[in-house]
C-alpha positions as CSV (number, residue, x, y, z in Angstrom):
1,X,-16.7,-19.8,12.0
2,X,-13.2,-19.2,11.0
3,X,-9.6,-21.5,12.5
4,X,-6.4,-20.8,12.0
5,X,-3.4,-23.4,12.4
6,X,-0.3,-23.0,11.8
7,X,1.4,-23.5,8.8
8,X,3.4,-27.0,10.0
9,X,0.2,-28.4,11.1
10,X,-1.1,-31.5,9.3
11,X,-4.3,-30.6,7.2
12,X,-5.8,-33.5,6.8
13,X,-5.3,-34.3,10.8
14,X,-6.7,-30.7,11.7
15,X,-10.0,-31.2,9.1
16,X,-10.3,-34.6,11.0
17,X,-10.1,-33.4,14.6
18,X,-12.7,-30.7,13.7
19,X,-15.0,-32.8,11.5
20,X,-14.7,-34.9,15.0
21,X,-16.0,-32.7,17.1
22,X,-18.8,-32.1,14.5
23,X,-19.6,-35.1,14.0
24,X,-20.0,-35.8,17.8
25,X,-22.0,-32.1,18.7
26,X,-25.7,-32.9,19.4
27,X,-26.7,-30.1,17.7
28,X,-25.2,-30.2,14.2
29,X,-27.3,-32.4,11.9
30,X,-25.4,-35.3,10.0
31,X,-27.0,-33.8,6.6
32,X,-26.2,-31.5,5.3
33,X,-22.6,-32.4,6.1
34,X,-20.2,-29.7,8.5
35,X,-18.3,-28.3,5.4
36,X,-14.5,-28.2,6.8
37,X,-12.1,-26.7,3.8
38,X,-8.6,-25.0,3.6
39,X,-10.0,-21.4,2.5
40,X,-7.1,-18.8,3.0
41,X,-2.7,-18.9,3.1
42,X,-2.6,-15.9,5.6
43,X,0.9,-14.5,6.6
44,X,0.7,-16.4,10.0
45,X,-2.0,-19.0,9.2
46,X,-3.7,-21.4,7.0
47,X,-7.3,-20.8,7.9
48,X,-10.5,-23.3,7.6
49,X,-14.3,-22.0,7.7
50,X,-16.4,-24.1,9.7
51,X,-19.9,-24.5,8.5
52,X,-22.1,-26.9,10.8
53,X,-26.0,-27.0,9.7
54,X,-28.5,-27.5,12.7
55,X,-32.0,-26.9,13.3
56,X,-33.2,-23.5,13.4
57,X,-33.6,-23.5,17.1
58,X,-30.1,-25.0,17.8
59,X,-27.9,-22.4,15.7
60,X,-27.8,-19.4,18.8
61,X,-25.7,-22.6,20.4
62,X,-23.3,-23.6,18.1
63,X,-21.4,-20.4,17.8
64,X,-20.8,-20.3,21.7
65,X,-20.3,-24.1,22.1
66,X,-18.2,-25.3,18.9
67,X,-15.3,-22.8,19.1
68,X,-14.3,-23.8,22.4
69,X,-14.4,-27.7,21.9
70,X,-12.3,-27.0,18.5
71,X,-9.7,-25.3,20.3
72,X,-9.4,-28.1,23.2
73,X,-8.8,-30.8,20.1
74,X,-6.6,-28.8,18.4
75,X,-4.4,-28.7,21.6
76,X,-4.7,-32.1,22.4
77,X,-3.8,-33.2,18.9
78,X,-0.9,-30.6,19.1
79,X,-2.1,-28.4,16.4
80,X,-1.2,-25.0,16.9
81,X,-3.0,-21.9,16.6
82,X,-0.2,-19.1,15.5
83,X,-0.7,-15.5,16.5
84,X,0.6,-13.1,14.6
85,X,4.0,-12.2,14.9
86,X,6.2,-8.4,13.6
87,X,9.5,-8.0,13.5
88,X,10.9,-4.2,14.3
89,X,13.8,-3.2,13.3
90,X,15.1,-0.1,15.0
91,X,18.4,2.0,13.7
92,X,20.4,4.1,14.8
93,X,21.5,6.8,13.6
94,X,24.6,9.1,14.3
């Protein structure tokens, strides 16, 4: 899983609130630790990968159940989530 916040959000605040919700998931295991990392500078983003580690007949689960918990933390915490933005400039000619 991939998360994107935007580039005036805290780091260590946003790996915390995720690690949270981690941490607190029935389904992830404790070890091997969630690995929670800055991964990529994107023009609108600073993205994390998400890796939880569960038992084999939790991980159909996790996909559908993690992502919408992160996002709920994220807006509680006021971390935002940027969407891409493009600027057009148009012109004209005589």
């Amino acid at each position: 899983m991939h998360f994107g916040v935007s580039y005036d959000s805290d780091l260590d605040a946003t790996r915390k609130v995720i690690m949270d919700v981690l941490e607190n998931h029935p389904h992830v295991l404790k070890d091997p630790a969630p690995f929670v990392e800055v991964e990529t500078l994107n023009d609108s983003s600073v993205d994390f990968p998400v890796r939880p580690f569960c038992d084999g007949r939790n991980c159909f689960s996790l996909p559908y159940t993690i992502p919408e918990q992160i996002k709920r933390v994220l807006d509680t915490a006021g971390i935002g989530i940027p969407f891409p933005h493009r600027k057009v400039i148009m012109f004209k000619r005589d």
